[in-house]
C-alpha positions, 0 to 999 in steps of 0.5 A: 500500500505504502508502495502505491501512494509512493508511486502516485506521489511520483506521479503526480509530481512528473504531472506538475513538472510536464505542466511547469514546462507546458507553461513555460513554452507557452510564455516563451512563445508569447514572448517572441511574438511580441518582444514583451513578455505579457506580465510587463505588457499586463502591469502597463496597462492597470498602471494606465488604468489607475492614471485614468481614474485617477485624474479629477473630472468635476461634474456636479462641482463648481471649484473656486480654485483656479487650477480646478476650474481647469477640471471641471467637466463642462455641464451637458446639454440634452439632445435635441429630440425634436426633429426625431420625433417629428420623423417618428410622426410623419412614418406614424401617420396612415397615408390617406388612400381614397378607394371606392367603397363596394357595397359588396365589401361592407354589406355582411354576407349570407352564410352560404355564400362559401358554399355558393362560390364553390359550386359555381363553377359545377353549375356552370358545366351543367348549365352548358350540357342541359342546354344541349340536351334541351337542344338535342331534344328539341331536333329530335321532336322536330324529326319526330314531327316531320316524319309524322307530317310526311306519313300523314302526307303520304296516307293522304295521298294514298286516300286520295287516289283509293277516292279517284277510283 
């Protein structure tokens, strides 16, 4: 047992060695592409940072020493909103489009004008073919009637001669 903690022990230390190094090449490479190792660069920047805030901005105070008037921070003057208002109203208002109202749009419809519309097109096709057939009718009671006339021709004429006798 001793043994094996030993050797975990050991391990774990040729882990931290490997990462030690790892780290190593990784600042070395940092290093030769900027020329400045990134601690150096990291320290520059918060020491910037720290003379940022460090210099004096009055805003709300009006200093009677003449080297802070020098800091003190102009007082802001809000923005004019009104030429973006003005924009927001125009885009806002409706464009007044004059259309010819049909009485067809406003009156309210039946509830089987849907129904309507679908079979129109259905009665339409029956429309046309019971046309024909009223047409086809028609000739063939034309026929039928001409056929009687000439047989009512004929058996006339064949009366009138059985007369002549």
């Amino acid at each position: 047992m001793e043994q094996s903690v030993g050797s975990l022990q050991e391990q774990a230390l040729k882990r931290k060695e490997r990462l030690k190094a790892l780290r190593g090449r990784q600042l070395q490479v940092r290093d030769g592409e900027d020329g400045e190792p990134d601690r150096k660069r990291d320290r520059a920047e918060e020491e910037a940072e720290e003379e940022r805030h460090r210099e004096l901005k009055l805003r709300n105070y009006t200093p009677e020493d003449e080297e802070l008037k020098e800091r003190q921070v102009p007082k802001a003057k809000p923005a004019s909103v009104e030429e973006k208002v003005k924009d927001q109203l125009d885009a806002a208002k409706p464009e007044s489009v004059i259309e010819e109202v049909d009485l067809a749009n406003l009156a309210p419809r039946k509830p089987d004008w849907d129904l309507k519309r679908d079979v129109a097109k259905k009665l339409e096709k029956l429309e046309r073919r019971t046309q024909k057939a009223i047409a086809e009718l028609i000739r063939d009671r034309l026929k039928g009637s001409e056929e009687e006339l000439a047989g009512a021709v004929g058996a006339i004429g064949v009366t009138a001669e059985g007369d002549s006798d």
